[in-house]
PAPA-367819 format. One line per 10 residues: number of its first residue (from 1); their letters; for each residue x, y, z of N, C-alpha, C. Coordinates in steps of 0.05 Angstrom, whole numbers, plus 5000, padded with zeros to 4 digits. Layout:
! PAPA-367819
NUM = A = X/Y/Z/X/Y/Z/X/Y/Z; ...
***
This chain:
! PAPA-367819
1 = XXXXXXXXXX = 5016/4976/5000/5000/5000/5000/5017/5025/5000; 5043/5030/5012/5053/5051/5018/5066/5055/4987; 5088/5026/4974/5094/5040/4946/5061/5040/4929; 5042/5029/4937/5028/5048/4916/5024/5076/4914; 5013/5080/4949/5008/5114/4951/5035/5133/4936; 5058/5117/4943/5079/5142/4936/5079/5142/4906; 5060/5115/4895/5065/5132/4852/5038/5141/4852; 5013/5134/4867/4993/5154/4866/4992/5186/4873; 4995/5187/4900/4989/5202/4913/5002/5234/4896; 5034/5231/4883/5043/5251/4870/5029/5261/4848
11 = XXXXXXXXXX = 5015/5238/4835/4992/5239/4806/4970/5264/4825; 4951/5251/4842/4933/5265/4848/4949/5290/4861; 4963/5297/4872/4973/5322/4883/4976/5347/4862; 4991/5334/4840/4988/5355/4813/4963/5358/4801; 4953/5344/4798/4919/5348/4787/4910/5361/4805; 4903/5360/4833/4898/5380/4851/4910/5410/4853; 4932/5406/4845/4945/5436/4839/4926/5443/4821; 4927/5436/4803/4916/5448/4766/4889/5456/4774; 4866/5441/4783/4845/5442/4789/4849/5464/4803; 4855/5466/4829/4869/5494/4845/4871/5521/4828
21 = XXXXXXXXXX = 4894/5524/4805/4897/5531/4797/4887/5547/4774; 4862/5537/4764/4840/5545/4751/4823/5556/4771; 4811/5547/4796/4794/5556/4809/4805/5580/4829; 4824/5582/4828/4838/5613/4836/4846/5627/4823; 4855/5621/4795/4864/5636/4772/4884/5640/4782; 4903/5625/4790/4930/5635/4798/4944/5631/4773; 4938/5613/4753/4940/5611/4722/4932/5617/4706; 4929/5632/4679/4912/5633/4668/4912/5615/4642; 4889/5615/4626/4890/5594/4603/4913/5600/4587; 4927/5625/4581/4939/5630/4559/4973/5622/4571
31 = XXXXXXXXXX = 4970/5627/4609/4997/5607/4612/4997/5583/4611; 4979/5569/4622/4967/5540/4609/4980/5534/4588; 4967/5553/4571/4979/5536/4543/5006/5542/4534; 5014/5560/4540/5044/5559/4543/5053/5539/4560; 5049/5526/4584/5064/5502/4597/5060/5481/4577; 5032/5484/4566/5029/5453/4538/5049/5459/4518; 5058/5477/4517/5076/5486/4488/5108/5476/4498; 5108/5484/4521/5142/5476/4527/5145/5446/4534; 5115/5431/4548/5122/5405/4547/5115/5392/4520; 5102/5406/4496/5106/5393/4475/5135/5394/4457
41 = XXXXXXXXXX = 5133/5417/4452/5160/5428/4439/5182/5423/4451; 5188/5424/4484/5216/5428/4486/5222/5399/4510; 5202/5398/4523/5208/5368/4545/5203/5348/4539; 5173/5342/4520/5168/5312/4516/5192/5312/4483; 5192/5328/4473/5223/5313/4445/5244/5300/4466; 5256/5313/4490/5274/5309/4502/5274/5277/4502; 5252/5277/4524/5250/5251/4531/5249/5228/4513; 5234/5224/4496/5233/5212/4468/5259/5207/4448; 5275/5233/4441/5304/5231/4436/5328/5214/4460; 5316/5213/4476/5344/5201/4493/5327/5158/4496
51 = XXXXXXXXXX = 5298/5157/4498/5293/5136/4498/5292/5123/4471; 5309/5136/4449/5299/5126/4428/5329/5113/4415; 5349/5138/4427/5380/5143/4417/5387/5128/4438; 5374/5109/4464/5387/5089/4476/5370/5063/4479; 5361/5053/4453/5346/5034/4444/5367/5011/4430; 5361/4987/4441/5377/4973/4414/5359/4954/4396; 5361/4958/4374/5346/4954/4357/5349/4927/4335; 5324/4922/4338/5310/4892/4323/5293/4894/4305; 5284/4876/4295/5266/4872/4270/5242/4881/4287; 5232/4873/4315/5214/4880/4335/5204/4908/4331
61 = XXXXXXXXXX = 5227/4927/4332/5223/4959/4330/5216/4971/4300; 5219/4955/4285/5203/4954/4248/5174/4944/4255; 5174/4923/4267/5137/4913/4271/5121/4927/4279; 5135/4927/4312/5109/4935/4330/5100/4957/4315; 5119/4979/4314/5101/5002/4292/5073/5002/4281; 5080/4982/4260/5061/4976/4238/5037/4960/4254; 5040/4941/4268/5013/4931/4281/5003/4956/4299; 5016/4971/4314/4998/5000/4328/4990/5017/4305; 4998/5017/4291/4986/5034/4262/4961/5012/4253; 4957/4991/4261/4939/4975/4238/4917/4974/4278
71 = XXXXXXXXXX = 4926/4973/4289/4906/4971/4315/4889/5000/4326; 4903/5022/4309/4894/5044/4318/4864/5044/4287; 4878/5038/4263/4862/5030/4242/4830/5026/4247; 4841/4996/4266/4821/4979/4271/4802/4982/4292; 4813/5007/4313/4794/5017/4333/4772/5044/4324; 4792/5052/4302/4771/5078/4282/4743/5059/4271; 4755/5036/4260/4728/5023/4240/4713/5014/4267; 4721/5002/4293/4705/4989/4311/4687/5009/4315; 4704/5031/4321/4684/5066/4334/4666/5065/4306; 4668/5071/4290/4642/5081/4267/4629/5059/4272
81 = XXXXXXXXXX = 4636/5034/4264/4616/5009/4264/4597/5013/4290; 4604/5018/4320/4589/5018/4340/4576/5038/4339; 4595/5063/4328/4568/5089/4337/4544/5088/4317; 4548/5083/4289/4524/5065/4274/4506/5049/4290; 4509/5025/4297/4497/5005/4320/4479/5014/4339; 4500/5041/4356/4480/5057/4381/4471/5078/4371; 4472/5084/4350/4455/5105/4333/4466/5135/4347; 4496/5131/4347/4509/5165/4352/4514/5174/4341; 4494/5198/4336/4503/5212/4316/4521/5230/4303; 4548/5239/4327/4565/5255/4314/4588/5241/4302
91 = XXXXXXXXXX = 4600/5253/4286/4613/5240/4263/4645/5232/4284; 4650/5250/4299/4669/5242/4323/4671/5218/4335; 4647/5200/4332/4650/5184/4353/4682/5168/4342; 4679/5151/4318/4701/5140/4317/4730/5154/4322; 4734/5179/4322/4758/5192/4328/4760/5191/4358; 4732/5188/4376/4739/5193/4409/4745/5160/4414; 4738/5139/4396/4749/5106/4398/4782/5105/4394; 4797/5118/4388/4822/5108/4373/4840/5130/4376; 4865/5134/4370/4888/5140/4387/4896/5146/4408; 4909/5159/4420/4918/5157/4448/4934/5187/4451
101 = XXXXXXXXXX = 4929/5197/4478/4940/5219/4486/4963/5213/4503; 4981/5198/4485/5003/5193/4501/5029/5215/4501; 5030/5228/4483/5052/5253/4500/5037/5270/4512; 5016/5277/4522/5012/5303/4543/5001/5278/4570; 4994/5247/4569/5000/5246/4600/5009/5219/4593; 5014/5194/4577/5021/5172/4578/5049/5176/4584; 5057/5188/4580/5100/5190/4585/5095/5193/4614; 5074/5211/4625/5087/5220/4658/5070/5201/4677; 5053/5179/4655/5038/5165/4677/5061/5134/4676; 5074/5135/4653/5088/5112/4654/5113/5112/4669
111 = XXXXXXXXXX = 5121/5121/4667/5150/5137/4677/5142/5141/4709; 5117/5149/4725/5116/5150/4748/5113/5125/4755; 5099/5099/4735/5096/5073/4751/5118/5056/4747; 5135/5055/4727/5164/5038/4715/5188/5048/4717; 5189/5093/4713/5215/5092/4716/5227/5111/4695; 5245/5123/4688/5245/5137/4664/5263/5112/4649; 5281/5098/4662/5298/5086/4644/5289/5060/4628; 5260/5054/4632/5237/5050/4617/5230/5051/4600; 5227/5080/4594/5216/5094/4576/5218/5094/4549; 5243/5072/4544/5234/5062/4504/5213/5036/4509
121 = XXXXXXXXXX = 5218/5030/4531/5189/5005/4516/5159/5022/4501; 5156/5044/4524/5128/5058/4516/5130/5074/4492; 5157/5083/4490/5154/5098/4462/5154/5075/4438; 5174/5055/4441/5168/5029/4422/5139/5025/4414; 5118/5023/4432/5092/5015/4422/5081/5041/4412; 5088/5074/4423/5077/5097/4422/5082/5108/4380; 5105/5098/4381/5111/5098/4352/5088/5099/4332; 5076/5077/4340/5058/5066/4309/5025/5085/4313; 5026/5096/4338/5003/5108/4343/5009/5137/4331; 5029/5154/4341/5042/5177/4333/5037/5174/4305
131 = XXXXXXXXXX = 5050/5160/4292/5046/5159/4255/5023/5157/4250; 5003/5148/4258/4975/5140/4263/4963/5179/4254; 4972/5178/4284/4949/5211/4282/4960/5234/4265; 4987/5234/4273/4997/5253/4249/4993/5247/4210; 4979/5223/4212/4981/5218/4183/4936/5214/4176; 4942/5186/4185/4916/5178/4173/4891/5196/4191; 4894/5197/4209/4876/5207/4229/4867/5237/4227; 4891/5252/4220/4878/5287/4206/4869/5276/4177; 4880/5258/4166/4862/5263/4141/4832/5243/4137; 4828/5239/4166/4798/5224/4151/4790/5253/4167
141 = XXXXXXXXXX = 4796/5261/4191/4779/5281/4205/4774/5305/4175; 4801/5302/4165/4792/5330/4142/4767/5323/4122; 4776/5290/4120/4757/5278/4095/4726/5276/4105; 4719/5275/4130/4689/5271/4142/4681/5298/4152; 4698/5325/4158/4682/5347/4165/4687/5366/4135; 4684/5393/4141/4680/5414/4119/4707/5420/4112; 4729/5411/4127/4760/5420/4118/4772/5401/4102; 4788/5408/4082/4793/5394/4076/4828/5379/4081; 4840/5356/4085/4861/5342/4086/4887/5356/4066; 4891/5367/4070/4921/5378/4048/4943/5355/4055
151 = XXXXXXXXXX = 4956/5345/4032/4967/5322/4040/4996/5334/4039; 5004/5372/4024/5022/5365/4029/5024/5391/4063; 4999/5403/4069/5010/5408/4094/5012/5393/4116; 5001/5363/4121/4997/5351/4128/5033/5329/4138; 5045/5333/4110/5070/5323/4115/5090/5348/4119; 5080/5371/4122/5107/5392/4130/5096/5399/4161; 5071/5397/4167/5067/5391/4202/5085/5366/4211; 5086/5341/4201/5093/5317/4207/5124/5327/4206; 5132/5329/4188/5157/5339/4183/5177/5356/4200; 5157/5377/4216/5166/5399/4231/5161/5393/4250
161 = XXXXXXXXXX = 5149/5371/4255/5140/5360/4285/5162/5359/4311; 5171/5373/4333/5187/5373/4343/5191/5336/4353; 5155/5335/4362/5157/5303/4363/5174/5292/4351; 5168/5298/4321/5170/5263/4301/5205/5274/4292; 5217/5297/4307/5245/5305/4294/5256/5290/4314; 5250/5290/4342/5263/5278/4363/5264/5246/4369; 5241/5238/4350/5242/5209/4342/5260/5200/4319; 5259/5212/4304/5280/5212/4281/5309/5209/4288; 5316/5236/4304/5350/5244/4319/5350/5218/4335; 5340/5210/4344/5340/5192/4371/5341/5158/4360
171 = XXXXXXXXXX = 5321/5147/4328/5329/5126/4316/5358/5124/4302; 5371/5151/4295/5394/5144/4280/5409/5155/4297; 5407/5164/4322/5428/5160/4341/5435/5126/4361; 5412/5122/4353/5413/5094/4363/5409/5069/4348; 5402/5068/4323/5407/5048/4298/5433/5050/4287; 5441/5072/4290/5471/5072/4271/5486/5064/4294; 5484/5062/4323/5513/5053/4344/5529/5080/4348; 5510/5101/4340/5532/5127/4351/5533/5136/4375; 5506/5131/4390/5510/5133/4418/5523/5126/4428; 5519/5082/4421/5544/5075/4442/5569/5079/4438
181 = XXXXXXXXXX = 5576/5086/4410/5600/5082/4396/5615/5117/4413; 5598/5139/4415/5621/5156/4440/5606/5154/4468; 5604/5131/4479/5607/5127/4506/5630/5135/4511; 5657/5112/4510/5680/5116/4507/5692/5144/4520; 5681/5168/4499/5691/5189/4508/5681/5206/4521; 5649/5195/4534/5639/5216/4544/5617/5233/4534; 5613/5229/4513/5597/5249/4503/5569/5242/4515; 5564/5210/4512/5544/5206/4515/5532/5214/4542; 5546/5205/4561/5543/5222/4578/5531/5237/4592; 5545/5269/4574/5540/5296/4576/5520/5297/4563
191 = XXXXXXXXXX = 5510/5268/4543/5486/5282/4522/5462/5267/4544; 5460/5253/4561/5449/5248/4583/5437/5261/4600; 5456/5276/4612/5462/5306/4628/5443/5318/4615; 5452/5322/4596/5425/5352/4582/5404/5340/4581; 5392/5311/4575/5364/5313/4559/5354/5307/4592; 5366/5292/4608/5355/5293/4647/5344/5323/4651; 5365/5332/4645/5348/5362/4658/5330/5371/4643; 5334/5381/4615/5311/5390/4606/5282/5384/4603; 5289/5352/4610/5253/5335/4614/5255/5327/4637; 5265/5331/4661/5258/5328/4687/5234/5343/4699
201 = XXXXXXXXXX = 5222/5368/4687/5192/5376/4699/5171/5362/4688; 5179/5348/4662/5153/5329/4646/5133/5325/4660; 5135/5305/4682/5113/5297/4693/5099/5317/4708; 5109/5331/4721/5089/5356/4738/5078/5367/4724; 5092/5382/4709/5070/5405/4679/5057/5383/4672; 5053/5372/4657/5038/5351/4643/5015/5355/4659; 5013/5335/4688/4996/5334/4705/4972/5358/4707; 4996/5378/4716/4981/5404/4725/4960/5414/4700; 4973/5410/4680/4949/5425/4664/4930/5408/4655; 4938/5383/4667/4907/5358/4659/4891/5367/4676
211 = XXXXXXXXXX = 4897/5372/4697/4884/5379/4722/4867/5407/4716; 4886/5431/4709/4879/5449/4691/4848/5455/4679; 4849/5431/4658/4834/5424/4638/4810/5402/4653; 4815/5390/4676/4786/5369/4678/4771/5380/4697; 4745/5387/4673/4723/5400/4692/4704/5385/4685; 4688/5375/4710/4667/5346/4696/4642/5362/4702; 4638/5385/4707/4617/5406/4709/4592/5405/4682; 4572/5405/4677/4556/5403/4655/4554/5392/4630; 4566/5361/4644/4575/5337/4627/4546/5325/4612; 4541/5326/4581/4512/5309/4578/4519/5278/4583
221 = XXXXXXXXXX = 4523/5273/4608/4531/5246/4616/4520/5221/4593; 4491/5229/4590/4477/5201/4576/4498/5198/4548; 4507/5214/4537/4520/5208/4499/4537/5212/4504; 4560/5221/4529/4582/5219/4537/4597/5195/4548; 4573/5180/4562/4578/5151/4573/4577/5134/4554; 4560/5139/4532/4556/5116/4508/4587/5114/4505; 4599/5137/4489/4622/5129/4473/4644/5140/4485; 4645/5138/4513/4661/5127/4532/4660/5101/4544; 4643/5088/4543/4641/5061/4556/4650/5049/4529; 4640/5061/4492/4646/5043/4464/4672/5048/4474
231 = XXXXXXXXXX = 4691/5070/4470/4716/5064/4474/4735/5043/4492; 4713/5043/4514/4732/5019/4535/4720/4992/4523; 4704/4986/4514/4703/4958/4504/4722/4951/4485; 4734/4973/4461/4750/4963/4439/4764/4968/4458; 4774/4976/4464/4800/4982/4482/4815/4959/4491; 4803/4949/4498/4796/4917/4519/4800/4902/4503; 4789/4889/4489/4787/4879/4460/4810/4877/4442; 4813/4904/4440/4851/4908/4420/4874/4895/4440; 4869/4912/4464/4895/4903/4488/4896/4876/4488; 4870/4867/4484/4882/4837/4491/4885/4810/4465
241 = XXXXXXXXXX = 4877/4830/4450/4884/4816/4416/4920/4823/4414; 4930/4842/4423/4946/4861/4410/4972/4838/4435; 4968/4842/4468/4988/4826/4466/4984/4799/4470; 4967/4777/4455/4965/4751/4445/4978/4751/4423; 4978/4770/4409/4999/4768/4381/5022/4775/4390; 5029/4796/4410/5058/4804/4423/5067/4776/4431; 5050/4764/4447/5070/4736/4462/5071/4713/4435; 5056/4711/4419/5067/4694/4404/5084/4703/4378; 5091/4727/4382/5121/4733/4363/5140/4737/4380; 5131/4753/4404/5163/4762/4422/5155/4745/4450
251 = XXXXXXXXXX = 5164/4715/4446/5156/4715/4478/5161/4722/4497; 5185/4734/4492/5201/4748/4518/5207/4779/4518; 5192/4781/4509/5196/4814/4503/5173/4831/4529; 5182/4841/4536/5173/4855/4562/5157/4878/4552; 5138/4874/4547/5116/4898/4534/5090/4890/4550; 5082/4885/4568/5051/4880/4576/5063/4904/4593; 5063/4923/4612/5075/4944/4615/5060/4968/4608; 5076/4975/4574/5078/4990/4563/5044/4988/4543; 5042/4962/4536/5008/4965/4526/4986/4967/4554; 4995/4960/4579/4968/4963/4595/4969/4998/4599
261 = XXXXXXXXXX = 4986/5012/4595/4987/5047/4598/4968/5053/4577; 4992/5048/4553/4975/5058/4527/4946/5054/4529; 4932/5029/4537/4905/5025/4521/4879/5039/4551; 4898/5045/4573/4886/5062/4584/4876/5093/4581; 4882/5100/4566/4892/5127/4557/4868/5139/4544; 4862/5167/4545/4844/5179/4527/4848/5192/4496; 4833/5193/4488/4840/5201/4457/4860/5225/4458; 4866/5227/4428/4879/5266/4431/4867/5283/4449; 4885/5296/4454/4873/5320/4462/4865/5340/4446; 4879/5337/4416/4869/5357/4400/4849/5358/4389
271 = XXXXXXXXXX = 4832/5337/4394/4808/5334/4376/4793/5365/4377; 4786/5368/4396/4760/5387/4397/4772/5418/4375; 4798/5416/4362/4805/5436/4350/4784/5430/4323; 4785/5401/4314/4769/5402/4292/4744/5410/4294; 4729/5407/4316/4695/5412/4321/4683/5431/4302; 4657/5413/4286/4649/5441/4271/4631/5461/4282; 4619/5455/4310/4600/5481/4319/4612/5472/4359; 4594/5490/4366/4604/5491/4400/4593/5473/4415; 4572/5464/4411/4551/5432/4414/4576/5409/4407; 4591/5402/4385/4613/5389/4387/4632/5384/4402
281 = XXXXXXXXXX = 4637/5412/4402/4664/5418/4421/4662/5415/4445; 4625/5412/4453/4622/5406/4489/4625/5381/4495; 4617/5361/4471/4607/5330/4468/4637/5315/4461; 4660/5331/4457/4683/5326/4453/4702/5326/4472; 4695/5352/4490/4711/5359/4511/4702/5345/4532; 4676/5340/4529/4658/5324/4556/4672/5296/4561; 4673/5279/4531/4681/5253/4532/4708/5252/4540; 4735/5279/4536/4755/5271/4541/4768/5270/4563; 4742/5290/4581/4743/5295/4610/4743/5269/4619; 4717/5256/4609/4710/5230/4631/4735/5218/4623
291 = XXXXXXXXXX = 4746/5211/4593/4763/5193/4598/4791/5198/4606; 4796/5216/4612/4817/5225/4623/4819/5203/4655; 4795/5220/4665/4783/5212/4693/4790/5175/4698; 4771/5172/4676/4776/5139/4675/4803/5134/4673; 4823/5139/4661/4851/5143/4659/4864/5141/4684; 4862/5158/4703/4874/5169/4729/4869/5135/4745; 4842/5131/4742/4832/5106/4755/4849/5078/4755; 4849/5082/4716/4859/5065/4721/4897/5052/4718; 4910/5089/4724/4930/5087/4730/4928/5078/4762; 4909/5083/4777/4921/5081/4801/4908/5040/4803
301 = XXXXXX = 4901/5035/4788/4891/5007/4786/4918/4991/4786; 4939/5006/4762/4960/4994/4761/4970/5002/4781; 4975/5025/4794/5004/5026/4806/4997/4992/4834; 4960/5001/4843/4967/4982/4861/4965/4949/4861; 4967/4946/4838/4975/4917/4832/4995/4911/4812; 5015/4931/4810/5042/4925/4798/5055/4916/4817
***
């Protein structure tokens, strides 16, 4: 009980800040989003470049990709197929079934329960999801609302992605053997040194502005619960399709972990940018509240039976 409280208790303490922090305005939204900007742009690359540039690499790290790209696929068609079924009618539903908001809280919820030196297993599976949203995922959202998909701004976002540059630096610092290859002298090191500190607040900001952001205040619970409860059934469903095929290719590959985080997780956070009216954007923000919420739960599910 006591190591669970100590990986819980720090989770809820920051979300209690944030919450705090909105309800006294000791923050305001526009610093908010500046703390989301420095842990996108400048802390979560960090972290990702150093778990990526101290990876050693297998045919494993070519796969898994491609099956989280074909599982995120397959949770979009489950979401349309069900919200058809329960007769929901916004065109969102399958986007609130399928990817994962794993850089604004999956890095600081994994990393509080495993560890940072951890931290390529989750990006290993986080991979195929990342290519996921930055690719197929803006362009069906462009292809099903009034905007349309530009395929080639679409690849100069992807491109400029501080994300997908720090995944990049970080594969051919660690596929080519250049990391280990200046251990030797140190560099590596000092290149240690820097990316520790610069992503050492990760997890608190992160937190705080989830906390920030979850207000379960004038939730239309009834069409919020539908396709929040559809999402946890595929959820469920993939996780446990996804590692039955993990153990019979890698049997020893230490990933149940890193998929029980991921498939806890709530959709983007960016969705509600696409919303086409404010009725959307409530039924968007509503669902990501709850699942956020559900999230927290069932981080603390894990910490106390890890």
């Amino acid at each position: 009980m006591t190591e669970a409280l100590k990986t819980i208790l720090p989770v809820m303490l920051m979300l209690g800040i944030g919450i705090l922090c909105r309800r006294r305005q000791i923050i305001s939204r526009e610093g908010v989003n500046a703390l989301k900007s420095v842990v996108v742009n400048i802390a979560l690359p960090a972290v990702l470049l150093n778990a990526f540039a101290t990876t050693r690499y297998t045919l494993m790290d070519v796969v898994i990709p491609l099956i989280m790209f074909l599982v995120c696929l397959a949770a979009w068609g489950l979401g349309r197929l069900g919200g058809s079924l329960l007769k929901m009618p916004s065109r969102f539903v399958p986007f609130l079934t399928t990817g994962f908001e794993a850089g604004m809280l999956g890095y600081a919820l994994f990393n509080m329960l495993y560890g940072a030196g951890r931290t390529a297993e989750f990006a290993r599976v986080d991979l195929g999801q990342v290519l996921f949203v930055f690719t197929l995922y803006k362009i069906l959202l462009g292809l099903d609302g009034s905007r349309k998909a530009e395929p080639r701004q679409l690849l100069r976002e992807m491109a400029l992605s501080p994300i997908i540059l720090a995944i990049a630096a970080g594969v051919l610092l660690g596929a080519t053997g250049l990391y280990e290859a200046l251990k030797p002298t140190g560099v590596s090191d000092i290149f240690d040194a820097c990316v520790s500190f610069i992503s050492a607040p990760t997890s608190a900001i992160i937190l705080l502005t989830i906390g920030y952001d979850l207000v379960l205040t004038d939730i239309p619970w009834r069409e919020t619960g539908k396709v929040v409860l559809l999402r946890l059934v595929i959820m469920l469903a993939l996780r446990t399709a996804l590692l039955w095929l993990m153990g019979l290719l890698w049997p020893d590959a230490s990933l149940t972990a890193a998929v029980n985080v991921m498939f806890i997780l709530p959709p983007p956070f960016v969705l509600p940018v696409f919303a086409d009216d404010a009725d959307q954007r409530t039924y968007i923000s509503s669902a990501l509240s709850v699942s956020t919420l559900m999230a927290i739960i069932g981080f603390a599910v894990l910490a106390a039976t890890q």
